[in-house]
N, C-alpha and C positions, 0 to 999 in steps of 0.2 A: 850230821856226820859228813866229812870231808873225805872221807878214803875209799877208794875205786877198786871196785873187787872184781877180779874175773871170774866167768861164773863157776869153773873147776877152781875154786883157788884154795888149796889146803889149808888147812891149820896153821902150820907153824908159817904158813907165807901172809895167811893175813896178821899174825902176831908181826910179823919181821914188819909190812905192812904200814900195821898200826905204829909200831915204834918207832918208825923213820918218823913218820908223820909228825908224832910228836917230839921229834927231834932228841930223843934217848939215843944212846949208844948202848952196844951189847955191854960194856961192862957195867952200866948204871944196872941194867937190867941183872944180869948176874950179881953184883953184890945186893941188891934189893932182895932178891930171892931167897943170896945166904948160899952162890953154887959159884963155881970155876967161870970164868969165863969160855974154856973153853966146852965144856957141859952147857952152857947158855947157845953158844951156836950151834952145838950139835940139835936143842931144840926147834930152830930156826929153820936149820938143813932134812930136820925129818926125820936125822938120824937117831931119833932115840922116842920112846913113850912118855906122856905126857899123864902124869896121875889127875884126878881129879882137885886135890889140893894143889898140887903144883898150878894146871888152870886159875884157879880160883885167884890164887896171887899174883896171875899175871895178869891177871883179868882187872883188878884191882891197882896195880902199878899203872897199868895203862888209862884206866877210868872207865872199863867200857864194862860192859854186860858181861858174863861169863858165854852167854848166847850170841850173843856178837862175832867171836871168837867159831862157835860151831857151828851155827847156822850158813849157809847158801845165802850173804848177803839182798843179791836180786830178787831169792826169796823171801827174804825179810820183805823188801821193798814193794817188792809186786803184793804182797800180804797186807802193807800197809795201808797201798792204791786201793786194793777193795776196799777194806773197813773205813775209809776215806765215802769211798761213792755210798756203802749201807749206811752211814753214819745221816751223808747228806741226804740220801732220799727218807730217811726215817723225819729228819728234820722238814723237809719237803709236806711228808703225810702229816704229821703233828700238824705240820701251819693250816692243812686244811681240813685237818677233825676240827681243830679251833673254829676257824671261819662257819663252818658246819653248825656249830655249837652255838656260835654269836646268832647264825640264823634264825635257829629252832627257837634260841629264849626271845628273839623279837616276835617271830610268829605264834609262838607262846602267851604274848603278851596282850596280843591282837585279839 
């Protein structure tokens, strides 16, 4: 993921965000939708509620997660850093239950 999120950064600012990024314009986005253009900024600006379908399609027009979208990106991120280090230390035990294991059956054999 390429786009830099502030850790307060609303909804409709990571949408707006996101779609710079991928170099959309509000109208691509509004006729995608099937809305006004000017009903497309007003999502942007905050000024209006967002249904969960509506989400859904922009979530979708854009390519990302629907979670993407609502989640505290840094929280995403810092979420992923852990399962990152439990992932590596789980890998870490594994390698020496193994070694553990190669022991027992040599001294097994003995």
């Amino acid at each position: 993921m390429n786009y830099i999120f502030d850790v307060k950064m609303k909804l409709n600012e990571r949408i707006r965000t996101i779609r710079q990024g991928k170099g959309y314009t509000q109208e691509y986005m509004a006729e995608k939708l099937g809305i006004d253009t000017v009903n497309y900024g007003r999502i942007e600006r905050g000024q209006t509620q967002i249904t969960i379908e509506r989400l859904s399609k922009i979530a979708n027009i854009l390519n990302v997660e629907v979670s993407e979208l609502l989640l505290d990106s840094n929280y995403v991120f810092e979420q992923n850093k852990i399962l990152k280090k439990m992932l590596k230390t789980d890998l870490e035990i594994l390698k020496e239950i193994k070694k553990l294991n190669i022991k027992l059956t040599k001294n097994q054999k003995n």
